[in-house]
Backbone bond lengths (Angstrom), bond angles and torsions (degrees), N, CA, C in turn:
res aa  C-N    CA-C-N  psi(-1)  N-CA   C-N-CA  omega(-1)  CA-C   N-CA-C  phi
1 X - - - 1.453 - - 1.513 109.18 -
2 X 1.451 116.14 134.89 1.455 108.61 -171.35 1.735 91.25 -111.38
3 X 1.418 119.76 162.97 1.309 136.51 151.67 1.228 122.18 -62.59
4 X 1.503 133.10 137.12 1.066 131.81 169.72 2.041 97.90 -89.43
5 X 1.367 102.04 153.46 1.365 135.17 -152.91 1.407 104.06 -75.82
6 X 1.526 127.83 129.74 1.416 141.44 -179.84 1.921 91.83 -14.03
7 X 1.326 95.40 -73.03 1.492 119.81 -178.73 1.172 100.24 -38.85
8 X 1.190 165.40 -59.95 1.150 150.53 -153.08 1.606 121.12 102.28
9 X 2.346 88.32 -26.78 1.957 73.61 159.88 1.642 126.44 -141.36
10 X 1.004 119.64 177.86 1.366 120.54 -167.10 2.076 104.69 83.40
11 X 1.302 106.98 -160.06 1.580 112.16 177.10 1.295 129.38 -130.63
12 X 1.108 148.78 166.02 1.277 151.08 140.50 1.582 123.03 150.66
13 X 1.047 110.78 -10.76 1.766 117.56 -162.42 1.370 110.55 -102.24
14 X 1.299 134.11 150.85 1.704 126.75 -179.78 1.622 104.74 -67.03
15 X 1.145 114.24 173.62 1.439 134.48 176.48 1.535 109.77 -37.85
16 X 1.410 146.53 108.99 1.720 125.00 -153.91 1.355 71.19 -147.00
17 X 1.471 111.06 -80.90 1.495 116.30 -117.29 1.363 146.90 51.49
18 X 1.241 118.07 147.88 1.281 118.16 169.18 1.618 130.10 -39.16
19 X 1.634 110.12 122.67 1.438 111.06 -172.71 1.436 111.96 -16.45
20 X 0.847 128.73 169.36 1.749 135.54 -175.51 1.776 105.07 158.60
21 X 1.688 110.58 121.43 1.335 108.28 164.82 1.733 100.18 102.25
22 X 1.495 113.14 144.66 1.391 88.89 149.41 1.475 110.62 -133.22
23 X 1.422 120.12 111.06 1.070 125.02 -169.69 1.687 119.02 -98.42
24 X 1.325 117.08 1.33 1.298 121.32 164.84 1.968 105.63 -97.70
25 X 1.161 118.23 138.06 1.230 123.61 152.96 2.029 95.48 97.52
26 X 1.110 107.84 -146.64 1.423 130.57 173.72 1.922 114.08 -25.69
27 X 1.508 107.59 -7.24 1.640 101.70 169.97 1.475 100.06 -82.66
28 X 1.592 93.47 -155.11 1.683 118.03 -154.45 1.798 72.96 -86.15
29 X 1.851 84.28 170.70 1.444 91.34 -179.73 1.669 113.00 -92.78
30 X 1.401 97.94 150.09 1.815 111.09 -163.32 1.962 102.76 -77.01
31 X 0.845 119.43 129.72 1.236 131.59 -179.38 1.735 126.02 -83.81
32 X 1.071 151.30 116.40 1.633 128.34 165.58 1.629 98.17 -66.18
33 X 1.534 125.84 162.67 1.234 160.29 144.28 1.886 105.55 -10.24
34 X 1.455 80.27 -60.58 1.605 109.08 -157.54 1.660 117.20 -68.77
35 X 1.644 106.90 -28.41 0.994 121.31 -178.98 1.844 123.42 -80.72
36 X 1.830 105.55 -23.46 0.847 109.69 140.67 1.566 150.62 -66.60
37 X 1.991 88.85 -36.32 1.774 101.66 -166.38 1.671 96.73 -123.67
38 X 1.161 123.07 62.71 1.281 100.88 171.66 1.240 148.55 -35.04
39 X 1.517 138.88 153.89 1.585 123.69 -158.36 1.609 123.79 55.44
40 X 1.815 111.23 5.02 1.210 102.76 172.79 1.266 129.26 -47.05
41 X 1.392 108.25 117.90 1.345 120.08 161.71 1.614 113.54 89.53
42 X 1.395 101.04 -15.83 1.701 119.17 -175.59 1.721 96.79 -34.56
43 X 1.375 108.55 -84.33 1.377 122.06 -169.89 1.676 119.40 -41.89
44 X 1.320 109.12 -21.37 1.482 118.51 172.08 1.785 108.92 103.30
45 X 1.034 171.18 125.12 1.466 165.23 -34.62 1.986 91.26 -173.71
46 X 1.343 128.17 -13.90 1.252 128.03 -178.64 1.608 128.99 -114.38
47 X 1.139 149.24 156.09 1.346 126.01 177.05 1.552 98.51 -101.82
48 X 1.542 92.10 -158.53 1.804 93.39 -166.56 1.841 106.52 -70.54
49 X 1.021 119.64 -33.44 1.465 141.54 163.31 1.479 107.51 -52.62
50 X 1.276 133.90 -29.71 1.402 135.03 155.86 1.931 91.99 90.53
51 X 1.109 101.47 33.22 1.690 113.01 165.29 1.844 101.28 -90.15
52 X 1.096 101.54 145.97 1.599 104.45 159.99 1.447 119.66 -56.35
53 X 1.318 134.22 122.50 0.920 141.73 152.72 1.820 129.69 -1.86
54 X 1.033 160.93 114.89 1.714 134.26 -159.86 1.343 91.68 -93.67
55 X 1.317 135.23 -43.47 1.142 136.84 179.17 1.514 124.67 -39.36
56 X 1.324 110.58 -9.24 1.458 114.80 170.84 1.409 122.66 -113.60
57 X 1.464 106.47 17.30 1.511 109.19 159.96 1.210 112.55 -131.21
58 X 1.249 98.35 4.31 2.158 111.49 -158.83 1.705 91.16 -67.44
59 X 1.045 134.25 135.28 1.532 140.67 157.13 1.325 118.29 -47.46
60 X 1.349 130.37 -16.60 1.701 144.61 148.28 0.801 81.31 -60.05
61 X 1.402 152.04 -160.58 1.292 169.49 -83.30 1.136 120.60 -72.16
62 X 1.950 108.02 -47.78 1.420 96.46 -175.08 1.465 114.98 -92.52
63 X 1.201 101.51 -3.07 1.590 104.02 -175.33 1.435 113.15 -103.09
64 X 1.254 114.23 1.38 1.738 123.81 153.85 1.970 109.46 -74.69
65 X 1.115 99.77 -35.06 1.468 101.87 179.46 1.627 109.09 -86.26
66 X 1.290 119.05 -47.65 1.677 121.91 160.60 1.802 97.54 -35.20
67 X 1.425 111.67 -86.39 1.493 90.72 -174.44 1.603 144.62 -56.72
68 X 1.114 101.12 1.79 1.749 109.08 176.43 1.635 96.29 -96.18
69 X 1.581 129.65 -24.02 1.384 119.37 -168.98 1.744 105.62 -77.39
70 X 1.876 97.08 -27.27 1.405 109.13 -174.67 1.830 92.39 -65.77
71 X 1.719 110.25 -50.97 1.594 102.83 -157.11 1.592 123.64 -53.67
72 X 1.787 90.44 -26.98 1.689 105.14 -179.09 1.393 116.37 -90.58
73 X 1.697 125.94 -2.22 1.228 122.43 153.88 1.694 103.29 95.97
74 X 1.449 89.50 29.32 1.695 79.67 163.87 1.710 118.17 -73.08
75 X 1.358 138.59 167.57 1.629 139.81 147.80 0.927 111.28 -105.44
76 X 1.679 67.84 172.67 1.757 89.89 -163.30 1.735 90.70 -70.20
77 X 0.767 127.10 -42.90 1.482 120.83 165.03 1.241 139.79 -10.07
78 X 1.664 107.53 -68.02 1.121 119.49 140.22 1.395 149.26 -38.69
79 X 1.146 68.11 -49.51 1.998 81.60 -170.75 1.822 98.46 -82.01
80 X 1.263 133.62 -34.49 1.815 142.01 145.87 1.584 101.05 -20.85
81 X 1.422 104.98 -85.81 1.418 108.74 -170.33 1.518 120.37 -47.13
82 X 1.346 140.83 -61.03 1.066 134.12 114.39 1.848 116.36 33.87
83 X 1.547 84.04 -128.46 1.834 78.17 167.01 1.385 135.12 -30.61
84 X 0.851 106.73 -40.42 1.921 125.43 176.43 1.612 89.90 -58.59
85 X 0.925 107.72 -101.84 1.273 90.22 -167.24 1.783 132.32 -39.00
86 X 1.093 127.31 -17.67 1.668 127.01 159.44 1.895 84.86 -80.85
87 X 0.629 148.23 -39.90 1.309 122.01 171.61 1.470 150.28 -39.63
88 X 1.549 80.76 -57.43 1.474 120.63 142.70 1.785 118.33 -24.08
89 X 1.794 97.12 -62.23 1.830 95.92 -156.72 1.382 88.35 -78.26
90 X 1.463 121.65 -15.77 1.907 118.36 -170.08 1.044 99.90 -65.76
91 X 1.276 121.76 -66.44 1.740 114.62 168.49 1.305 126.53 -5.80
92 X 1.492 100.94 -88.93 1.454 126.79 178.18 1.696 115.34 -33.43
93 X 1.510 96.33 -50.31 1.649 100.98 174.29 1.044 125.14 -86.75
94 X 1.983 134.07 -1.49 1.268 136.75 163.13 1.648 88.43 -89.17
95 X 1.073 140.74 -83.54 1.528 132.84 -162.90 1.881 121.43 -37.33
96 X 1.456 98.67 -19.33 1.510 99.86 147.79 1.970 101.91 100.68
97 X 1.814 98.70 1.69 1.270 105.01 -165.88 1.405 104.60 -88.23
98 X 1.294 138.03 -0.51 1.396 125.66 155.75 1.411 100.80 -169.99
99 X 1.820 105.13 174.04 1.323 117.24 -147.31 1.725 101.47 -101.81
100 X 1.587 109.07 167.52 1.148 93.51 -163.95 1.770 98.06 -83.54
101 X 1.149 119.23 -9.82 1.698 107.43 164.58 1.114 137.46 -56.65
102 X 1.663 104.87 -39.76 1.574 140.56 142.37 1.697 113.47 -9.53
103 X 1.375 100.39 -77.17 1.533 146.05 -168.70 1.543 106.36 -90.74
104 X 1.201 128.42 -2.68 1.867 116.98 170.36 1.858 105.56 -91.01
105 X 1.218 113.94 -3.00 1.216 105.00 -174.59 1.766 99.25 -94.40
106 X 1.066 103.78 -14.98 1.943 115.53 -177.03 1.537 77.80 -73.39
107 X 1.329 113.49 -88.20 1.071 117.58 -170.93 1.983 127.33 -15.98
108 X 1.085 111.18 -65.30 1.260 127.38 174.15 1.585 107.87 -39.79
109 X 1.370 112.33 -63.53 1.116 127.62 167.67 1.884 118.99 -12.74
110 X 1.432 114.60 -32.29 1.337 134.28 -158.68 1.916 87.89 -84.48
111 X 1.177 123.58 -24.73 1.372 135.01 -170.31 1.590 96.12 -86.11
112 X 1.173 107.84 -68.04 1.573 102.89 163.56 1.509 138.69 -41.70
113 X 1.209 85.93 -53.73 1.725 91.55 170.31 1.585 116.92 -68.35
114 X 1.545 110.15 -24.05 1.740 111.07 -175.84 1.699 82.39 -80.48
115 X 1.229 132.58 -85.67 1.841 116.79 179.47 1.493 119.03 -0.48
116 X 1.559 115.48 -59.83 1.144 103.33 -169.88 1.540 119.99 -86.84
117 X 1.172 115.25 -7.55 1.398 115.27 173.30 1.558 109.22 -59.44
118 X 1.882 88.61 -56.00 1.976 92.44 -166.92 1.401 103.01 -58.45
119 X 1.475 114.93 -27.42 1.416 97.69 -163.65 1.618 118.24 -88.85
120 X 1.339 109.82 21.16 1.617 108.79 -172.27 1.734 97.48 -77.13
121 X 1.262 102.68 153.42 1.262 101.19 161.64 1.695 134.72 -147.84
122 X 1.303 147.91 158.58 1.740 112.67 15.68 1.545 109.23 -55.13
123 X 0.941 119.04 -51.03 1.842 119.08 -155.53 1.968 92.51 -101.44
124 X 1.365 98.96 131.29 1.337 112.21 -176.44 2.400 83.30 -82.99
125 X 1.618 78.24 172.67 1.680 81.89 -174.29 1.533 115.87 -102.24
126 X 1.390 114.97 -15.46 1.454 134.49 155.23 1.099 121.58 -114.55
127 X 1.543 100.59 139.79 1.794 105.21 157.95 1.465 136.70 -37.16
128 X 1.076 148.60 137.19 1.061 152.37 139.36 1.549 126.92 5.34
129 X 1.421 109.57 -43.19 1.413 128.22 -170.67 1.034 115.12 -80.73
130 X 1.939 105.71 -45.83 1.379 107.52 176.97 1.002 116.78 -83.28
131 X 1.176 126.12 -15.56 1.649 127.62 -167.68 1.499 95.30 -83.74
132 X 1.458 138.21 -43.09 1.572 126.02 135.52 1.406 140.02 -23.30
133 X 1.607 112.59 -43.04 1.213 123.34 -158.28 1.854 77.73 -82.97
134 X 1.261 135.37 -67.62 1.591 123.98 -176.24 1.146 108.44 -38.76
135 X 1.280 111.47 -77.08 2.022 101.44 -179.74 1.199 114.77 -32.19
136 X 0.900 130.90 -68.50 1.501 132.78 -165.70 1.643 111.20 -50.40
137 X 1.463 101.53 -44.43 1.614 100.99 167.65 1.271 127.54 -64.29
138 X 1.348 114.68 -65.92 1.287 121.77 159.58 1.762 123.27 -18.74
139 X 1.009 85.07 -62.43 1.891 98.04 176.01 1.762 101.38 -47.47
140 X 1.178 113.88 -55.67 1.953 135.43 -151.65 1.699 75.54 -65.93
141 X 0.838 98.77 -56.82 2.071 107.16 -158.42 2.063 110.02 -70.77
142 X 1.626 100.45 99.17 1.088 93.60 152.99 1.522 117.52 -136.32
143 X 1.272 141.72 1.51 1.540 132.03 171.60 1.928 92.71 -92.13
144 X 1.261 94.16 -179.32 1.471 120.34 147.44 1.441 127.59 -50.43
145 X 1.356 128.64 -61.11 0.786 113.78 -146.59 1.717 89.12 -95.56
146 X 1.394 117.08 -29.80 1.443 106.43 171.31 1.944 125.04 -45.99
147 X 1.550 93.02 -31.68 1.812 96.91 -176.04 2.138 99.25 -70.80
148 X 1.645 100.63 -45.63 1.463 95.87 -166.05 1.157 104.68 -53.29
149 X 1.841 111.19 -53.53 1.299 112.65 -149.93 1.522 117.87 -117.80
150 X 1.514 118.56 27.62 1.903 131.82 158.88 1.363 89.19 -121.09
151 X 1.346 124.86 -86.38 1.503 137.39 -143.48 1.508 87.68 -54.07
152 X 1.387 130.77 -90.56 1.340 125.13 -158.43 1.245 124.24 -33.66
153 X 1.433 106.10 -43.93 2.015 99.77 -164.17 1.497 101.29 -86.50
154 X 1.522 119.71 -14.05 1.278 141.78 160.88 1.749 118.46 -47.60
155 X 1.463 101.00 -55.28 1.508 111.12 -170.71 1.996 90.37 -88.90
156 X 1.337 112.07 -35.15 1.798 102.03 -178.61 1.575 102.28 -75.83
157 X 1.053 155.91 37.11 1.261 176.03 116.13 1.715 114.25 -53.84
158 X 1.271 72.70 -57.02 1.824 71.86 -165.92 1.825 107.15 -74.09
159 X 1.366 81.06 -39.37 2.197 87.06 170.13 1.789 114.22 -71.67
160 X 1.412 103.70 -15.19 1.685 104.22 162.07 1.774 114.69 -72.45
161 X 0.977 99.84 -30.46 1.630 100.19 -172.97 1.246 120.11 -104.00
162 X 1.347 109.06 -19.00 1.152 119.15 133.90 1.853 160.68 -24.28
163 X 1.617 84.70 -42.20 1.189 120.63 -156.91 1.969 98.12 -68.71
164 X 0.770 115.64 144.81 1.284 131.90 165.90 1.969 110.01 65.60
165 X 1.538 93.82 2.84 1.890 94.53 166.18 0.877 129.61 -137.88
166 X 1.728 118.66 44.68 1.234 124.56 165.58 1.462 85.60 -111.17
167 X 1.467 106.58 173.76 1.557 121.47 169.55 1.329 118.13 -116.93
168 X 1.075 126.32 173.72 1.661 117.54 175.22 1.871 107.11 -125.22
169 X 1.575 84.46 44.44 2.023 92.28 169.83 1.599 115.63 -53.14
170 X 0.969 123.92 133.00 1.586 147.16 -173.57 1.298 122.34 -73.81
């Protein structure tokens, strides 16, 4: 699966988009993960029962991190492209057309692409938080069933609470 381009057209580049926001310098202040959710992720995305965690869809948690992604000015843009692409590899690995060993290097990729956002400059293209909130996942996530069944309903959480208060400023 390739990325569509900062620009929006043609292909090749990780999840960017076009500058948007300015989250280096003169914005709100950038947050870690951790400082909101302590023990993030420590325990691992499952309990001893190998259920997902509740704490990663619970509106405590994820909707303390939804509003700091809103305060630091992520978009919906962003945060689209992003998901889209783990969307993307869900596909691929429910339709049965490749493996998730295949498909962890797509995956990974989401670590890369969060690097190069923060690191554009003057104005990086994500917040602080999120550009954490990928690493941190990325890192947590290495089988299959951890990406289908922590990371995803994990990361579709955060785009639920999300939903209707980010902007798509230019």
């Amino acid at each position: 699966m390739q990325f569509h381009s900062p620009s929006g057209g043609g292909r090749g580049g990780p999840p960017g988009g076009a500058r948007q926001g300015n989250y280096g310098g003169g914005g709100p202040p950038s947050l870690k993960v951790e400082s909101l959710w302590p023990g993030y992720l420590k325990s691992g995305y499952f309990d001893q029962e190998g259920n997902l965690r509740a704490e990663f869809v619970l509106r405590e948690n994820v909707g303390k991190l939804a509003r700091q992604v809103e305060i630091e000015r992520l978009t919906t843009g962003q945060l689209r492209r992003f998901f889209g692409h783990a969307r993307g590899i869900e596909q691929r690995l429910k339709l049965g057309q490749q493996t998730w060993e295949s498909l962890r290097p797509e995956f990974l990729k989401l670590d890369v692409a969060a690097e190069d956002a923060r690191g554009k400059k003057p104005s990086p293209k994500i917040p602080e938080i999120f550009y954490d909130f990928i690493k941190r996942n990325v890192a947590a996530v290495k089988t299959e069933r951890e990406f289908l069944r922590g990371f995803l309903p994990h990361f579709e959480a955060l785009v639920g609470f999300c939903s209707g208060k980010l902007s798509d400023r230019s």
